[in-house]
NULUM-934702 format. One record per residue: x, y, z of N, C-alpha, C in turn; residue number from 1; residue in three letters. Coordinates in pm, 1 decimal, padded with zeros to 6 digits, always signed. Each point is the difference from the previous one (the first is absolute). Layout:
BEGIN
<<X; Y; Z>; <X; Y; Z>; <X; Y; Z>; NUM; 'Ala'>
...
// end
This chain:
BEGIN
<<-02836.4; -03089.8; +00031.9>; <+00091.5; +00065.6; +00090.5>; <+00143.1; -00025.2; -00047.5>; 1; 'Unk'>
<<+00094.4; +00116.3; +00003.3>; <+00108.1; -00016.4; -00046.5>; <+00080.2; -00137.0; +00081.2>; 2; 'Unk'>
<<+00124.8; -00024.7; -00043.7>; <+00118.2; -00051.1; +00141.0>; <+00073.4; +00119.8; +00029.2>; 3; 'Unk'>
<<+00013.5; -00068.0; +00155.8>; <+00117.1; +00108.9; +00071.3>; <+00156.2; -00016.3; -00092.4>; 4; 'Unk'>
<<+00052.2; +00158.1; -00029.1>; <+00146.3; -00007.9; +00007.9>; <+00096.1; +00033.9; +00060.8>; 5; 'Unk'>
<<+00076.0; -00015.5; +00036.5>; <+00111.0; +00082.3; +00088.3>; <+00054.1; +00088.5; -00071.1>; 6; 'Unk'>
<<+00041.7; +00112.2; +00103.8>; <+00047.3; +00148.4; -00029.1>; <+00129.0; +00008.4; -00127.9>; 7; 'Unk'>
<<+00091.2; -00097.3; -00012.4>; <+00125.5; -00030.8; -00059.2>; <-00004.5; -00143.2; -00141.7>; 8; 'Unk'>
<<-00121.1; -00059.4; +00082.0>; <-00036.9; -00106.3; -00124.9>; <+00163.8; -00108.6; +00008.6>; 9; 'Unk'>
<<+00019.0; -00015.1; +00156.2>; <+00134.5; -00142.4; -00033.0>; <+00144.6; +00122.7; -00010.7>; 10; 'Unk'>
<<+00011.5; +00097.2; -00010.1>; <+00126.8; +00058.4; -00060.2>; <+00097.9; -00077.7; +00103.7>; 11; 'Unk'>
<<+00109.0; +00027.5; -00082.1>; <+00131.2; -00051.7; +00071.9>; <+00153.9; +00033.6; -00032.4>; 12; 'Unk'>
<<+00057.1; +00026.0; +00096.8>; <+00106.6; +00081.9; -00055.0>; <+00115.7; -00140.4; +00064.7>; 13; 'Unk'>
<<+00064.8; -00078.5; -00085.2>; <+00098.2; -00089.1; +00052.7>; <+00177.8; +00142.1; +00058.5>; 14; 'Unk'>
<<+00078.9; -00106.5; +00067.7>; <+00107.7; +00061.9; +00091.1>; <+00051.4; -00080.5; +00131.6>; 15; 'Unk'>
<<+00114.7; +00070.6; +00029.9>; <+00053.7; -00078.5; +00122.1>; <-00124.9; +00028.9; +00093.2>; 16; 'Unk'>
<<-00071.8; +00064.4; -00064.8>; <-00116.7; +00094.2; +00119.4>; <-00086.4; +00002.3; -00120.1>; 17; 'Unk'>
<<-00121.6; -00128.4; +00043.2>; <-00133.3; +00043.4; -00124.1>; <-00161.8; +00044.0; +00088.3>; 18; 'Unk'>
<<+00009.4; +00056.3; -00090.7>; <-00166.1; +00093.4; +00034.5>; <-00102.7; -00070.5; -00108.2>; 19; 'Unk'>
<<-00086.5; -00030.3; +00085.5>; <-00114.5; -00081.9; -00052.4>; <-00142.8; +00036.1; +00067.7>; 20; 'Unk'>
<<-00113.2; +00039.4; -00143.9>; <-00114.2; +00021.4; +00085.4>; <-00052.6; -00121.6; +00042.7>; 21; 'Unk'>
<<-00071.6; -00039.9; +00114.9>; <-00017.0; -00053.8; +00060.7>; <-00169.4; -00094.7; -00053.5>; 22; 'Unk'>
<<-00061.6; +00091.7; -00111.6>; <-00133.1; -00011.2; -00008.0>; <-00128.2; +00023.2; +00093.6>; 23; 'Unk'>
<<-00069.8; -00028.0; +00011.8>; <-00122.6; +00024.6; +00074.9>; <-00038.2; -00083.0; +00158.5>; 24; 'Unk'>
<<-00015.9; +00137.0; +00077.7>; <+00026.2; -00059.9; +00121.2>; <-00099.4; +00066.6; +00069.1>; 25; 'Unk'>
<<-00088.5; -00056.6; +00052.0>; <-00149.3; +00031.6; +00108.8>; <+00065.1; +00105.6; +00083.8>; 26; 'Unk'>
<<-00084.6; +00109.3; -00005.8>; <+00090.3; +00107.7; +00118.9>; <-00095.0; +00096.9; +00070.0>; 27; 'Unk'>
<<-00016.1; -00051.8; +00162.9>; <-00116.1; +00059.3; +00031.9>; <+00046.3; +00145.5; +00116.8>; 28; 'Unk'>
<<-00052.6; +00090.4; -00057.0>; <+00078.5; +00156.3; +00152.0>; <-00119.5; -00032.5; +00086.8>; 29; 'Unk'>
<<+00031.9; -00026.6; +00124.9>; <-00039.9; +00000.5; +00085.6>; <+00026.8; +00069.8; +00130.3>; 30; 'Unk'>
<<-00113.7; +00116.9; +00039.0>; <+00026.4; +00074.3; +00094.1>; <-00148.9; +00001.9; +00118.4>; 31; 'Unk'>
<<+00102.4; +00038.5; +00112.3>; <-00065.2; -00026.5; +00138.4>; <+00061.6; -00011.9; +00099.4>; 32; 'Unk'>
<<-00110.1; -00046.7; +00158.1>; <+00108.2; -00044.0; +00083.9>; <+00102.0; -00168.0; -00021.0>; 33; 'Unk'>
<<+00101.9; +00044.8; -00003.7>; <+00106.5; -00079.7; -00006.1>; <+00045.6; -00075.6; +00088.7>; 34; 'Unk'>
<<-00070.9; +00044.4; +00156.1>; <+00025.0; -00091.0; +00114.1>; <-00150.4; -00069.0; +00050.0>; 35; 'Unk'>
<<-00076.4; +00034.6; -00098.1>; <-00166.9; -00037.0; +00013.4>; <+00033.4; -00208.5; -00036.8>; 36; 'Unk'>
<<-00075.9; -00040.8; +00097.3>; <-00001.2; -00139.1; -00014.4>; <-00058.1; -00067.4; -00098.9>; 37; 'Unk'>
<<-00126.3; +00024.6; -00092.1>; <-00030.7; -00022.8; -00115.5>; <+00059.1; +00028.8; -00082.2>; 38; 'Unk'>
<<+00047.6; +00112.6; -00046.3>; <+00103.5; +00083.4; -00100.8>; <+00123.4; -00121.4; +00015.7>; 39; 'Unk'>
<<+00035.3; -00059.8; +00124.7>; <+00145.9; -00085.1; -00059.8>; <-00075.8; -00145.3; -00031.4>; 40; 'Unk'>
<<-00102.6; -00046.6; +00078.3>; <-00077.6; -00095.2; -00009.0>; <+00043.6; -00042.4; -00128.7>; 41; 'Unk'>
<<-00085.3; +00084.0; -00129.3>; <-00059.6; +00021.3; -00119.5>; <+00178.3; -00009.4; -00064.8>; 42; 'Unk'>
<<+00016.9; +00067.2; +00040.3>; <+00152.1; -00007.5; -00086.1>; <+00056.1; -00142.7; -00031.9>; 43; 'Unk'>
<<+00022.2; +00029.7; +00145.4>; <+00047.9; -00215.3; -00030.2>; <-00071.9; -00103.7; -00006.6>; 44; 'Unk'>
<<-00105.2; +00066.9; -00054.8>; <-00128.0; -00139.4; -00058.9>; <+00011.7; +00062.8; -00132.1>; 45; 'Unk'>
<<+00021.6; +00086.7; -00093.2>; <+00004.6; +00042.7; -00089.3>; <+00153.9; -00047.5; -00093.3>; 46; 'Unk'>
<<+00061.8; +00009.9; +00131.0>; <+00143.0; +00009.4; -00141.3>; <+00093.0; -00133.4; +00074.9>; 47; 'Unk'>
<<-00044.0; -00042.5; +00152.3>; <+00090.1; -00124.8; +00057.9>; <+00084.7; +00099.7; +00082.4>; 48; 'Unk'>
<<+00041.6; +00073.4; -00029.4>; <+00098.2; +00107.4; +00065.9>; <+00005.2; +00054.4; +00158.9>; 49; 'Unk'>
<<+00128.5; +00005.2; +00067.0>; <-00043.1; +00077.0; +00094.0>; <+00012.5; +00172.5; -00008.0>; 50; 'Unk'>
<<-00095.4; +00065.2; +00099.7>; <+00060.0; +00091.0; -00040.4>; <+00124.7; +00067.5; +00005.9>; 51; 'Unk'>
<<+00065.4; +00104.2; -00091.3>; <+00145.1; +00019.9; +00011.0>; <+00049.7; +00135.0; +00099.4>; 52; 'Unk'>
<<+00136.3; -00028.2; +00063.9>; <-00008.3; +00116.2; +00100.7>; <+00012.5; +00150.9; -00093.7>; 53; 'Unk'>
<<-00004.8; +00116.3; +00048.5>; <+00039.6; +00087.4; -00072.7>; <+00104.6; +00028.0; -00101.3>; 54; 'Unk'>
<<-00016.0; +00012.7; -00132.1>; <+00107.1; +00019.5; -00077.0>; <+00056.6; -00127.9; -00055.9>; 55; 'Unk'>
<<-00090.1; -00123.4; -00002.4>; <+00014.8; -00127.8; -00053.1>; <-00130.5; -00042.0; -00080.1>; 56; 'Unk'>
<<+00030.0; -00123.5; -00059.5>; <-00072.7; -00118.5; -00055.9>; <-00013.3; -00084.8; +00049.5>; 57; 'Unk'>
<<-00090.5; -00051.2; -00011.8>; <-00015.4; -00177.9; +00077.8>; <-00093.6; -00016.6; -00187.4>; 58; 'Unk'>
<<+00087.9; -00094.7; -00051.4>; <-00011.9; -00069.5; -00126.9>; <+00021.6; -00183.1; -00013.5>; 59; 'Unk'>
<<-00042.7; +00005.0; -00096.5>; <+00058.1; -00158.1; -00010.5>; <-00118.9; -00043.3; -00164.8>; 60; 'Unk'>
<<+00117.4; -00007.7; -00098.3>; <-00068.0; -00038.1; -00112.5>; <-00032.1; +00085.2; -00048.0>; 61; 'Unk'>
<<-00153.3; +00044.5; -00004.9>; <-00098.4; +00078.9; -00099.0>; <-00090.3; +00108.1; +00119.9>; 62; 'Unk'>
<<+00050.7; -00049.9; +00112.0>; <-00140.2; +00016.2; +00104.0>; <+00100.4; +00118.7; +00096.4>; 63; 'Unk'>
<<-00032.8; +00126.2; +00081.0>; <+00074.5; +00044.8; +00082.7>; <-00126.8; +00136.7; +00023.3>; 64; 'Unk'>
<<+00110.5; +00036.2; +00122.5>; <-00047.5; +00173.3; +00045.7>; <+00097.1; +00032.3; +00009.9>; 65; 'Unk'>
<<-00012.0; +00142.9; -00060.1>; <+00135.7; +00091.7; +00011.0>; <-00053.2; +00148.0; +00098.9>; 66; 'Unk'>
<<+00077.3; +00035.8; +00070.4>; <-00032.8; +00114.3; +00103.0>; <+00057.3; +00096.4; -00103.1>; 67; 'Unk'>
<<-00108.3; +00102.6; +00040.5>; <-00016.4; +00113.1; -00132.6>; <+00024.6; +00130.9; +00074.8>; 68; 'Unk'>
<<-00055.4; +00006.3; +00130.8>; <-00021.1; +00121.6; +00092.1>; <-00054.0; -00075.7; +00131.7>; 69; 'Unk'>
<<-00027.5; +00095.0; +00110.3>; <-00056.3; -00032.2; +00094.3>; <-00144.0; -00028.9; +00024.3>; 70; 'Unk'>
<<-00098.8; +00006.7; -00119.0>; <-00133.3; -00056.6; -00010.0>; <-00017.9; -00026.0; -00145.5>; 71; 'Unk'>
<<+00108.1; -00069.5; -00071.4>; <-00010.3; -00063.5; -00158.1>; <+00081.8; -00089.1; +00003.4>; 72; 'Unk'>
<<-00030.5; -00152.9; -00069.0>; <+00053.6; -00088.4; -00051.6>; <-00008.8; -00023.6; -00132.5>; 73; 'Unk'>
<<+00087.4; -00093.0; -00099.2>; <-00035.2; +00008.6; -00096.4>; <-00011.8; -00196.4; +00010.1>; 74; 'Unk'>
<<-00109.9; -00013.7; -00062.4>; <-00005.6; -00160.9; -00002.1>; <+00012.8; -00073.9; -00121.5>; 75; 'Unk'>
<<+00064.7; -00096.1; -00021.4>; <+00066.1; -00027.3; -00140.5>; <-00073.3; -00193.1; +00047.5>; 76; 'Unk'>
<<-00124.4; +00008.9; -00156.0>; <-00056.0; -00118.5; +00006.9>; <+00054.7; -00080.4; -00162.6>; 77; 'Unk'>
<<-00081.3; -00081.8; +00012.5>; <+00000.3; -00058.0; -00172.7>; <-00112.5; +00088.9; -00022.7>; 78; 'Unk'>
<<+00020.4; +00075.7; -00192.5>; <-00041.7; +00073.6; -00039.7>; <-00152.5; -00007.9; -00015.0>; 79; 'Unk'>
<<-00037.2; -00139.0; -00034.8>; <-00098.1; -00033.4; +00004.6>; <-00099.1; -00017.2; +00118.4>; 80; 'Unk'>
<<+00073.3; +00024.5; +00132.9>; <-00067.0; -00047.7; +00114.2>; <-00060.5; +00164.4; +00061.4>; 81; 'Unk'>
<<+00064.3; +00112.7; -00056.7>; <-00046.0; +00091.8; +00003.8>; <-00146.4; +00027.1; +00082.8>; 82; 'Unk'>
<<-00069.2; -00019.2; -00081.3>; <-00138.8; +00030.8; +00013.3>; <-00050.4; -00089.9; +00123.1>; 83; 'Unk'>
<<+00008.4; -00117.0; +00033.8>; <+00002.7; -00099.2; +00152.3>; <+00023.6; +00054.7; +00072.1>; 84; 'Unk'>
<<+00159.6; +00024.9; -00028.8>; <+00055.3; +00099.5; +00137.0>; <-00049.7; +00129.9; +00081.5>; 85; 'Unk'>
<<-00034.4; +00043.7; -00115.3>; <-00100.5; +00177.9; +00035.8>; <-00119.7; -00073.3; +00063.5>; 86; 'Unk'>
<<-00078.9; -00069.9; -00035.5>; <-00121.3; -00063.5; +00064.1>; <+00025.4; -00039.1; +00170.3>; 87; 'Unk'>
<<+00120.0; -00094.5; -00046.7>; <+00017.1; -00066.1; +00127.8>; <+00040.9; +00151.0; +00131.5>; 88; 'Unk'>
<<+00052.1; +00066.2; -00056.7>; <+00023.4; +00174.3; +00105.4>; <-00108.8; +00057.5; -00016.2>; 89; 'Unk'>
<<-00067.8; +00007.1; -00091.7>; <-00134.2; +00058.4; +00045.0>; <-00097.9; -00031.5; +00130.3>; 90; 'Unk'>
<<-00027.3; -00168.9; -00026.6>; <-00020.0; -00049.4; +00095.6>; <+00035.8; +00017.0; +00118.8>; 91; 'Unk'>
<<+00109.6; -00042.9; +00056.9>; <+00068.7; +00012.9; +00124.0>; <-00000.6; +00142.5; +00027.4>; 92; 'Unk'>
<<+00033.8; +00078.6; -00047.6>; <-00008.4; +00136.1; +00090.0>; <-00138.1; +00108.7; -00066.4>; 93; 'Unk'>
<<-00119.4; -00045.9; -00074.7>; <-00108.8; +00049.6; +00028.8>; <-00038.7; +00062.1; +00135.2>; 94; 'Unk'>
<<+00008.6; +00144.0; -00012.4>; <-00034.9; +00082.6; +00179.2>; <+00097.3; +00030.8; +00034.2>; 95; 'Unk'>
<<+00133.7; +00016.7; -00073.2>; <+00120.9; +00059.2; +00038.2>; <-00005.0; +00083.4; -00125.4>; 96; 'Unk'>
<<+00113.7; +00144.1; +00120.5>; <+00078.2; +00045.0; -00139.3>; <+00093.3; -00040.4; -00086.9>; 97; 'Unk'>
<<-00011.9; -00032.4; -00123.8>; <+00115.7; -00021.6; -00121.9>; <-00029.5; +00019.1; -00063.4>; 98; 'Unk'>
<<+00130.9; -00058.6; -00100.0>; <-00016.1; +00015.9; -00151.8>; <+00077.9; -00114.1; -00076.9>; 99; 'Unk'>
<<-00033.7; -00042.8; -00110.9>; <+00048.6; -00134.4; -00053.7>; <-00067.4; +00056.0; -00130.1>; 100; 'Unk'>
<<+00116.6; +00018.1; -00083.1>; <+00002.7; +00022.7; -00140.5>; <+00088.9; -00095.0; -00073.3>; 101; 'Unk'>
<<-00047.4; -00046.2; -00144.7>; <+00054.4; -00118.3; -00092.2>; <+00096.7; +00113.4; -00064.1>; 102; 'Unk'>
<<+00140.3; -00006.5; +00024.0>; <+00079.2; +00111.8; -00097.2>; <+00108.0; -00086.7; -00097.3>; 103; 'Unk'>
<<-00081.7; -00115.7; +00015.2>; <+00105.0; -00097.3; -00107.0>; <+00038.5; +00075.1; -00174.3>; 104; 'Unk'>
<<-00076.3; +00031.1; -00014.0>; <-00012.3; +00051.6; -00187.7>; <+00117.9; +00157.7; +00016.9>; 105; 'Unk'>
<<-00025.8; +00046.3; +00128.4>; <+00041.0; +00149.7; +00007.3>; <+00142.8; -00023.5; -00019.1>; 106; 'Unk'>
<<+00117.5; -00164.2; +00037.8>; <+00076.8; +00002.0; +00053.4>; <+00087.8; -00060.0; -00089.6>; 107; 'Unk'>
<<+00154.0; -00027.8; +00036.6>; <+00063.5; -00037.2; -00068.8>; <+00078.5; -00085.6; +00086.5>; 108; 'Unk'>
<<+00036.3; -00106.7; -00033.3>; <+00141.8; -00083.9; +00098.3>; <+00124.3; -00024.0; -00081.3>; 109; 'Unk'>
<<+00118.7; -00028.0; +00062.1>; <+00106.7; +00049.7; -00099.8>; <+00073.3; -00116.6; +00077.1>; 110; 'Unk'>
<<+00089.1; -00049.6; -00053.8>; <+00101.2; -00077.6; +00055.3>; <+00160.6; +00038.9; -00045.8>; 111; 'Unk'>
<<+00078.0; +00013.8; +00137.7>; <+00124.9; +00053.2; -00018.9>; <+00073.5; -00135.6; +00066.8>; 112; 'Unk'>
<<+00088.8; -00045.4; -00080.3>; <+00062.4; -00123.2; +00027.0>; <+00164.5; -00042.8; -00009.2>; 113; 'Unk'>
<<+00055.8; -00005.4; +00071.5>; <+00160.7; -00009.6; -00060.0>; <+00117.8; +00006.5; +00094.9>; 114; 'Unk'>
<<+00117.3; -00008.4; -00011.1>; <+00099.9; +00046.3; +00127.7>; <+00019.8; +00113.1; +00051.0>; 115; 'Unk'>
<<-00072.5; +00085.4; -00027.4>; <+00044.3; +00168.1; +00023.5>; <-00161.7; +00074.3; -00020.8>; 116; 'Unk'>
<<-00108.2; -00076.6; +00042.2>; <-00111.7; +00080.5; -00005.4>; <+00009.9; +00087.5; +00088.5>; 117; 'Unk'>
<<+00051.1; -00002.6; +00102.1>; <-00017.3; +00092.3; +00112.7>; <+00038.9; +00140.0; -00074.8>; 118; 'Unk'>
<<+00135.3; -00041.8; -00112.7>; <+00031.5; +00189.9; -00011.6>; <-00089.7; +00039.2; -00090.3>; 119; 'Unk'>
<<-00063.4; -00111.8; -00067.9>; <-00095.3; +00063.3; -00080.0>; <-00079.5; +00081.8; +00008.5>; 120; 'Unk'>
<<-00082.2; -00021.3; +00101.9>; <-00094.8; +00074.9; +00080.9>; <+00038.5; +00089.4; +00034.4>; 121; 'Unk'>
<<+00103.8; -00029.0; +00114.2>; <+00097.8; +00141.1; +00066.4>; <+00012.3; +00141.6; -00066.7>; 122; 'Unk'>
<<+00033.2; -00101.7; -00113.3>; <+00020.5; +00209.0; -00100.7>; <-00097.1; -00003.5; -00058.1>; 123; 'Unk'>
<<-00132.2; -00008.6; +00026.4>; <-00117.9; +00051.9; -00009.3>; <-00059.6; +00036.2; +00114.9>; 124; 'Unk'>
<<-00041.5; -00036.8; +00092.4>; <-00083.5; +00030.6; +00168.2>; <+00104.0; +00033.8; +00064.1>; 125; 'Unk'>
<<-00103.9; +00106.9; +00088.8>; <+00097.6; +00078.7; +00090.4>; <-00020.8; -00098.0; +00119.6>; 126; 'Unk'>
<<+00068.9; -00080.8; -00019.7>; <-00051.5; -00155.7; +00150.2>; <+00118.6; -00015.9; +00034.9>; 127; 'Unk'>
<<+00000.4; -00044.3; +00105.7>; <+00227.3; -00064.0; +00016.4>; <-00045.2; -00155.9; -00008.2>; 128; 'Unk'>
<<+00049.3; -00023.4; -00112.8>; <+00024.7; -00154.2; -00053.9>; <+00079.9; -00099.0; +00044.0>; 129; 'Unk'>
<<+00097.9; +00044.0; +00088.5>; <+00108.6; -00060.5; +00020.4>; <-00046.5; -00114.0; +00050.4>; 130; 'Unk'>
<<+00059.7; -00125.1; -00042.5>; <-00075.9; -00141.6; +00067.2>; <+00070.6; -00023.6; +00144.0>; 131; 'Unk'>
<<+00005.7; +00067.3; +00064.1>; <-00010.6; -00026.8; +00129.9>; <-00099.8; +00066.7; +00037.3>; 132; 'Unk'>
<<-00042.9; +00082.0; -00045.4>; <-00160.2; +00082.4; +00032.9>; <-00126.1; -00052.5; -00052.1>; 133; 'Unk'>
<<+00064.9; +00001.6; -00126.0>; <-00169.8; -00031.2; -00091.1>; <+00020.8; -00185.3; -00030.1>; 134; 'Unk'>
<<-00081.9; -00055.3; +00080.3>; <+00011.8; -00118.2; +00025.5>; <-00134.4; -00054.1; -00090.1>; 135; 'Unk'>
<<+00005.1; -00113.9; -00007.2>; <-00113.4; -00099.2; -00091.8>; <-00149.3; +00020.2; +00102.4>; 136; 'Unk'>
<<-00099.3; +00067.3; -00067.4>; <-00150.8; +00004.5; +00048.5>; <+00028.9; +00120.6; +00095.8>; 137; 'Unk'>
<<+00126.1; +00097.9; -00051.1>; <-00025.6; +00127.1; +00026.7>; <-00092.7; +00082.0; -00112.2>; 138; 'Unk'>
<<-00059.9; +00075.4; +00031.2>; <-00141.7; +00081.7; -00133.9>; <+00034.5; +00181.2; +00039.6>; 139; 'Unk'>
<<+00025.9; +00031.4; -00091.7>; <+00001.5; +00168.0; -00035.4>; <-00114.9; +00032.1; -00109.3>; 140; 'Unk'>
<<-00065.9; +00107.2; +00089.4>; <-00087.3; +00071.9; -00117.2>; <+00052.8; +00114.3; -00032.9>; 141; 'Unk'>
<<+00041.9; +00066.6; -00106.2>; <+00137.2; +00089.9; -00036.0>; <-00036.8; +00047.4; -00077.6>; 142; 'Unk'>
<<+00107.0; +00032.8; -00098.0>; <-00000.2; +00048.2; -00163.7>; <+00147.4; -00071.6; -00088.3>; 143; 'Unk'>
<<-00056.9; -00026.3; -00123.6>; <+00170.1; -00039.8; -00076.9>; <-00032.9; +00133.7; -00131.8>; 144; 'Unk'>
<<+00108.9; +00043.3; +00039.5>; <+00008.6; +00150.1; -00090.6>; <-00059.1; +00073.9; +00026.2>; 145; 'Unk'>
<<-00082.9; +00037.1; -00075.9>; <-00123.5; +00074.1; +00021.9>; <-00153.8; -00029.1; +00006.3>; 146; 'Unk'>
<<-00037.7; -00134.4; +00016.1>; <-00115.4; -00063.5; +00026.1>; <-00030.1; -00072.7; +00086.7>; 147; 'Unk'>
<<-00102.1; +00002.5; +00089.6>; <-00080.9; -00081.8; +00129.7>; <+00049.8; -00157.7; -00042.6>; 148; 'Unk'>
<<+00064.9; -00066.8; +00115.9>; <+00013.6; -00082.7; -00037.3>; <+00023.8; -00121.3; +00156.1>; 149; 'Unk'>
<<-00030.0; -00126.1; -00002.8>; <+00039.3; -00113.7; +00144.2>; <+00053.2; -00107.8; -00036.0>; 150; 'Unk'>
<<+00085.2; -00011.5; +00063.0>; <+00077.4; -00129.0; -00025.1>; <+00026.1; -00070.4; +00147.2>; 151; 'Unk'>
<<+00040.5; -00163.7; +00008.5>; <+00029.7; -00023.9; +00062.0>; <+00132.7; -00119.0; -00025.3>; 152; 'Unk'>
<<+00078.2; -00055.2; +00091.4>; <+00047.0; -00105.7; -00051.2>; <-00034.6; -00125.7; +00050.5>; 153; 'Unk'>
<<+00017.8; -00110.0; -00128.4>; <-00033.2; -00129.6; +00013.1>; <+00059.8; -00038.7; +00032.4>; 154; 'Unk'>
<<+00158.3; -00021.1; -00028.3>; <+00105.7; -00087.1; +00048.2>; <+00146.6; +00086.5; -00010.7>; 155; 'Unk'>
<<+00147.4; -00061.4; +00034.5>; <+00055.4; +00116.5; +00014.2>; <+00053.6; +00072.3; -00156.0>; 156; 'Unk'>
<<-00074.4; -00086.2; -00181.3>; <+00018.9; +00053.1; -00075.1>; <-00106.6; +00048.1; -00086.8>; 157; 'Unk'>
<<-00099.0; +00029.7; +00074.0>; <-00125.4; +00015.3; -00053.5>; <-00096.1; +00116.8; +00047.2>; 158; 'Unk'>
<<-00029.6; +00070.0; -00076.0>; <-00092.7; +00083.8; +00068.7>; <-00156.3; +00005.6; -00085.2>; 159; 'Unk'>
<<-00078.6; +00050.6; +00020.1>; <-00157.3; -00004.8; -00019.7>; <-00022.1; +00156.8; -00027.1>; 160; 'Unk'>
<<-00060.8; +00046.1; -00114.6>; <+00000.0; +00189.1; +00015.6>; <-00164.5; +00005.7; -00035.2>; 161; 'Unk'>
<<-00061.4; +00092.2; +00052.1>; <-00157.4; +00048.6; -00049.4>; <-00009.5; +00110.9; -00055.4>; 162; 'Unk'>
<<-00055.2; +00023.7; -00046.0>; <+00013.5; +00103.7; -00091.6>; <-00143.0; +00036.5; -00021.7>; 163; 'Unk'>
<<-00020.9; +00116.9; -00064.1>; <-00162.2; +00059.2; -00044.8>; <+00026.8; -00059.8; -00151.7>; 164; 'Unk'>
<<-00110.9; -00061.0; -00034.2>; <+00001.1; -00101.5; -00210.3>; <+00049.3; +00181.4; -00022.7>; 165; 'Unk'>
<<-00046.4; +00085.7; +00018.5>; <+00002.2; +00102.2; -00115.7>; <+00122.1; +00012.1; +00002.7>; 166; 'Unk'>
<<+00118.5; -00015.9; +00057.9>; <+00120.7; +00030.8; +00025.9>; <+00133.0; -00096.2; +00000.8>; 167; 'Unk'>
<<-00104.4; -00136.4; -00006.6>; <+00106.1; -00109.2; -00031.4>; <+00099.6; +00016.0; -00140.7>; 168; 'Unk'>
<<-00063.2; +00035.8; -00092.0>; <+00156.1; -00034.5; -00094.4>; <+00094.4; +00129.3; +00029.1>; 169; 'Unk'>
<<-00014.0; +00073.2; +00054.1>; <+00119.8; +00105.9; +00029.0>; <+00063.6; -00067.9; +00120.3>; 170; 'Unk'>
<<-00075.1; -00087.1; +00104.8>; <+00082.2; -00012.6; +00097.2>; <+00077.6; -00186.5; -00018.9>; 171; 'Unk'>
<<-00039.3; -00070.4; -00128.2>; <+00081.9; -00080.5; -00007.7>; <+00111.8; +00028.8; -00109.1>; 172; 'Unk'>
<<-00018.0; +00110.8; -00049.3>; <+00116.8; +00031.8; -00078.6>; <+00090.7; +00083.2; +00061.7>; 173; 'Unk'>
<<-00057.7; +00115.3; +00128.2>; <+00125.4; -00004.2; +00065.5>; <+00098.0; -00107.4; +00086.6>; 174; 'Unk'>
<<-00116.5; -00118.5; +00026.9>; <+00078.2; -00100.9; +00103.4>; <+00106.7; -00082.6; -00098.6>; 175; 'Unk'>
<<-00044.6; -00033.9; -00124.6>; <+00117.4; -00049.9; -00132.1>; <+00101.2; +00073.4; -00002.3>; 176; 'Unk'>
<<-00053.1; +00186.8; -00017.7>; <+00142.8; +00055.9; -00017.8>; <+00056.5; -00026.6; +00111.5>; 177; 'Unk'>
<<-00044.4; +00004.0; +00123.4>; <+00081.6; +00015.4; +00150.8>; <+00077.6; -00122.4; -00021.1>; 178; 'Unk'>
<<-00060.6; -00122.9; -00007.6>; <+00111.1; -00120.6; -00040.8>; <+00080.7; -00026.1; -00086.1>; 179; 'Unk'>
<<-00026.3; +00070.7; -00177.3>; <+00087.6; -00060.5; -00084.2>; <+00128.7; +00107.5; +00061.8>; 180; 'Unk'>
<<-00018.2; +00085.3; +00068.0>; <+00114.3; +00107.8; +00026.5>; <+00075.4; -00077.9; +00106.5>; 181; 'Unk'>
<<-00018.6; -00096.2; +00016.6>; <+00107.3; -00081.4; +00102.2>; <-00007.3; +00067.2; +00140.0>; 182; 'Unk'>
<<+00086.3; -00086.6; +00062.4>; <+00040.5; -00064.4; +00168.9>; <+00067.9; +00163.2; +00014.6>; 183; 'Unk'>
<<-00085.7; +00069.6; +00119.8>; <+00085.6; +00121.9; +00027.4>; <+00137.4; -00082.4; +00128.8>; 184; 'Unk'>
<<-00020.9; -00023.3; +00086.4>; <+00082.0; -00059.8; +00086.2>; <-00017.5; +00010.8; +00139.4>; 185; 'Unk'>
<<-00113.3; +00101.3; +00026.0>; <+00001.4; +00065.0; +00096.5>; <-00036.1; -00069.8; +00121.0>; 186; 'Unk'>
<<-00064.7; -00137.2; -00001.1>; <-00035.7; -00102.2; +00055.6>; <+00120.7; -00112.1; +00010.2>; 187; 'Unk'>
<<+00085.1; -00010.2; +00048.6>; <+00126.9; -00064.8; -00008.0>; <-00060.3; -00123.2; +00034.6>; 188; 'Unk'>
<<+00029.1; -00112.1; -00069.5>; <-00029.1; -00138.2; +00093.1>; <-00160.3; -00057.9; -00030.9>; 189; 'Unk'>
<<-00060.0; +00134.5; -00066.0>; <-00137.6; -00030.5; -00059.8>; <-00062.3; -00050.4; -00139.7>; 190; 'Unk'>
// end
């Protein structure tokens, strides 16, 4: 059996603002009822997490749920724990409707890092960035340019982007160009 690689293989773009793939990260879509008591049960026996309100993350480390829609989460394990995790949701909601798919390989994680990530993003997603809005373990499922794309932020200079693998090196080479092109301003104080 081969080893797993990640979509980017480590790339890294250094800057006042660096973009870094993130490598390989357990990533489970999970859809259903969302206010069903097993469905959150399973979650936070799966990842430690609580679940997150609409349009957030509840993360910490390697382990989280990200709200995707109103009956999808996306669950972010260790890569390797993958296959447990699907078991362990199988289990628990056997006789319900869902769905729990492994889309770790499909995916890409990106790291945007620096004093001015926010505009980075900004002039890519049609999101309002402004950090009085888009606050840390806020999550957008969007687009940057022209490709499907979710991000959320980690802290107030950090953000997290997902991406489809087939589409990752176009969308970390636009997030490099978006940064080596410098600080627009438009975020005063940010």
């Amino acid at each position: 059996m081969s080893e797993p690689i990640s979509a980017l293989q480590g790339k890294f773009a250094p800057g006042e603002v660096t973009i870094r793939e993130d490598g390989l990260q357990g990533m489970i879509t999970l859809r259903g009822d969302l206010s069903g008591k097993s469905l959150r049960s399973v979650c936070k026996a799966v990842t430690g997490q609580p679940m997150p309100k609409q349009g957030t993350v509840s993360i910490d480390g390697g382990k989280g749920i990200c709200w995707m829609s109103p009956d999808e989460l996306l669950l972010l394990v260790p890569y390797a724990d993958v296959g447990s995790a699907i078991k362990a949701i199988d289990k628990a909601l056997k006789g319900k409707h869902y769905l729990a798919e492994n889309v770790s390989d499909a995916r890409a994680l990106i790291r945007v890092e620096g004093t001015f990530a926010h505009e980075v993003i900004a002039k890519l997603a049609p999101v309002d960035l402004h950090p009085v809005t888009f606050q840390p373990d806020d999550f957008r499922r969007t687009r940057l340019g022209q490709v499907a794309a979710a991000f959320w932020m980690r802290d107030e200079d950090t953000f997290q982007v997902i991406c489809f693998r087939s589409v990752a090196a176009y969308a970390f080479d636009l997030l490099a160009v978006s940064a080596k092109a410098g600080r627009v301003g438009h975020f005063p104080g940010a």
